[in-house]
TIZAGU-706597 format. One line per field, with one value per residue: residue in three letters; x, y, z of N, C-alpha, C in turn. Coordinates in steps of 0.1 Angstrom, whole numbers. Atoms other than C-alpha are relative to their C-alpha. Example, Ala and Ser with C-alpha at 12.3 -4.5 7.8 and 13.67 -1.06 7.14 Angstrom:
residues 2
kolgu: ALA SER $
n_east: 9 -9 $
n_north: -12 -11 $
n_up: 0 0 $
ca_east: 123 137 $
ca_north: -45 -11 $
ca_up: 78 71 $
c_east: 9 -8 $
c_north: 12 11 $
c_up: 0 8 $
END
This chain:
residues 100
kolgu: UNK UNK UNK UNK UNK UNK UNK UNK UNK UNK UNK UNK UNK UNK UNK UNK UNK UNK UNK UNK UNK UNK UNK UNK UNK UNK UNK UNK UNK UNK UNK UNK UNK UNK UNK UNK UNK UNK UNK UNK UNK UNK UNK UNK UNK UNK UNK UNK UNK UNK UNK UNK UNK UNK UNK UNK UNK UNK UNK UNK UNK UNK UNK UNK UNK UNK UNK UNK UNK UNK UNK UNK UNK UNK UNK UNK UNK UNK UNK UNK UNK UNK UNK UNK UNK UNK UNK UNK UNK UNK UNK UNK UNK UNK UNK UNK UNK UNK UNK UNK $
n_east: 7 -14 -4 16 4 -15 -2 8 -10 -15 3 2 -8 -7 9 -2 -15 -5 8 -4 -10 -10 0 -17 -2 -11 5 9 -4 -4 14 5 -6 7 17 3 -9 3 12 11 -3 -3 9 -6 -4 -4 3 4 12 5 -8 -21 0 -3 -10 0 -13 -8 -9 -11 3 -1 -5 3 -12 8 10 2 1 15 3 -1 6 11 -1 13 14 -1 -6 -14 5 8 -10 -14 -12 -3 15 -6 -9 6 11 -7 -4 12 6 -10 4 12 0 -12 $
n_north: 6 8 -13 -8 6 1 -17 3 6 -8 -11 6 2 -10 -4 9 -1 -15 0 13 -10 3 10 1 13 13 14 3 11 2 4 -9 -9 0 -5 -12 -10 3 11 -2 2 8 10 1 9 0 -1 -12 0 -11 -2 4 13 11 -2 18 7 -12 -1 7 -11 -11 5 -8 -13 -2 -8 -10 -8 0 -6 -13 -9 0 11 4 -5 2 -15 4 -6 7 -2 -5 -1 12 6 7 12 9 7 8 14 4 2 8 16 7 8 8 $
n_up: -11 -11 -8 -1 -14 -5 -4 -12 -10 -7 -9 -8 -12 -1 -7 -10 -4 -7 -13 -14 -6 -3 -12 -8 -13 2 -7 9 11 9 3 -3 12 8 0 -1 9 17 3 9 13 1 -6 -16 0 11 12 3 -2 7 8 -1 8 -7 -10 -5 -2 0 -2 12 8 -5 -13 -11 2 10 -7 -12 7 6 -13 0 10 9 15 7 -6 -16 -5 -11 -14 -6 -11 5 -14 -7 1 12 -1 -4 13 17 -6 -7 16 2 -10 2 12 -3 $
ca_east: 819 853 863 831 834 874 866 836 858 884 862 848 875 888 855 856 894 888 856 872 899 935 943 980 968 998 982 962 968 983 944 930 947 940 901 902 925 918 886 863 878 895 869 876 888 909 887 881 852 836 855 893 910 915 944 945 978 995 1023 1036 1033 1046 1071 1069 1091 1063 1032 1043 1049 1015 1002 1015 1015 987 987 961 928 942 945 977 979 958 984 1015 1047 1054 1009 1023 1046 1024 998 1023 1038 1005 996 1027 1021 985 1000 1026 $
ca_north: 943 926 966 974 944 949 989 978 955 975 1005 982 972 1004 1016 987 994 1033 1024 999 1023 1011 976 977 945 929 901 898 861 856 841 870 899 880 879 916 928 906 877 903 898 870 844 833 798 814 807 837 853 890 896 889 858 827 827 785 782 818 804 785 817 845 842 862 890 896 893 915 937 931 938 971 986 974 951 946 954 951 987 994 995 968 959 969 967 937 931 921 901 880 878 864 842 828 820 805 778 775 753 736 $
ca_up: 923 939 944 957 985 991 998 1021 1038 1044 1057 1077 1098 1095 1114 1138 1151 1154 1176 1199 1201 1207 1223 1243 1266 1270 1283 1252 1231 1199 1190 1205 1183 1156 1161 1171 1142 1113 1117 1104 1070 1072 1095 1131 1111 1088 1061 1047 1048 1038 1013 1028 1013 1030 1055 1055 1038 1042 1058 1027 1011 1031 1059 1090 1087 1049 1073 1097 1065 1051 1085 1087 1057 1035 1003 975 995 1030 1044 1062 1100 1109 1133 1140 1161 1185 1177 1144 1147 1174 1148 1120 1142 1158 1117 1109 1144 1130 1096 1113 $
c_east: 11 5 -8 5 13 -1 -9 3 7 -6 -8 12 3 -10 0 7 -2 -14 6 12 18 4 12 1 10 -6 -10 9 2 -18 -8 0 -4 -14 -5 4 -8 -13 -6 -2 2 -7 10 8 9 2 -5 -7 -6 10 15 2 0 17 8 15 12 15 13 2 8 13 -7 0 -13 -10 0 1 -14 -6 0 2 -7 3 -13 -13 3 6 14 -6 -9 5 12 11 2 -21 7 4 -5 -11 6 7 -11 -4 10 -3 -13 2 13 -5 $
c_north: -4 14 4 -8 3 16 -6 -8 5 14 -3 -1 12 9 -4 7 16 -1 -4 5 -10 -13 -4 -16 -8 -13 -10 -12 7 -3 13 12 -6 -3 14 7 -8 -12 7 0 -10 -17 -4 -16 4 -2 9 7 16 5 -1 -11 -6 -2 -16 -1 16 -1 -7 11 16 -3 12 16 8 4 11 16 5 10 17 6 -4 -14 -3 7 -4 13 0 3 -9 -9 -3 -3 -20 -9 -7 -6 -15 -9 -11 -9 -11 -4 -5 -13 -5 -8 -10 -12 $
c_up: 11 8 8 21 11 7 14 13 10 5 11 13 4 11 14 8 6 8 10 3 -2 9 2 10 -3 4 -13 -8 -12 -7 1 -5 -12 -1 4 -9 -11 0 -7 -15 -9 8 10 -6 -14 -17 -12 -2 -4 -8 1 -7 16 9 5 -2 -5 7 -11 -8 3 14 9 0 -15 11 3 -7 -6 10 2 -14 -15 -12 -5 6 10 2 8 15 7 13 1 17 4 0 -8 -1 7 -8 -8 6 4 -18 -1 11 -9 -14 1 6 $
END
């Protein structure tokens, strides 16, 4: 059942992201990337929510430099690719501020 929701999860987003296409906006928030890359998994309050975990205390857990690894290329039931580059890093930084 846990595989069942972690697959549906993850071909979820995966669905999402190749509808909504590619998002370059530089102008786009740290907040913003992550509600377009990862809330649907993870909840707009980082509490975790269709099957993602909870994201509350990911920074005691992970540093930056890990997210931005996670981020791009996958871990457990998080597909890779979900975003990548200088997105990434905004994300994993913008998570790190949110436990400080």
């Amino acid at each position: 059942m846990k595989k069942l929701m972690i697959t549906s999860c993850s071909l979820l987003c995966m669905l999402t992201l190749a509808a909504c296409g590619s998002n370059d906006d530089a102008a786009e928030t740290p907040q913003e990337s992550y509600e377009n890359n990862c809330s649907m998994c993870h909840g707009q309050d980082l509490s975790g929510g269709n099957g993602g975990p909870s994201l509350d205390d990911v920074a005691s857990k992970y540093t930056t430099e890990e997210l931005v690894d996670i981020m791009e290329n996958g871990k457990g039931g998080m597909p890779a690719g979900q975003a990548e580059g200088e997105e990434a890093e905004k994300i994993a930084e913008w998570l790190q501020d949110q436990q400080q």
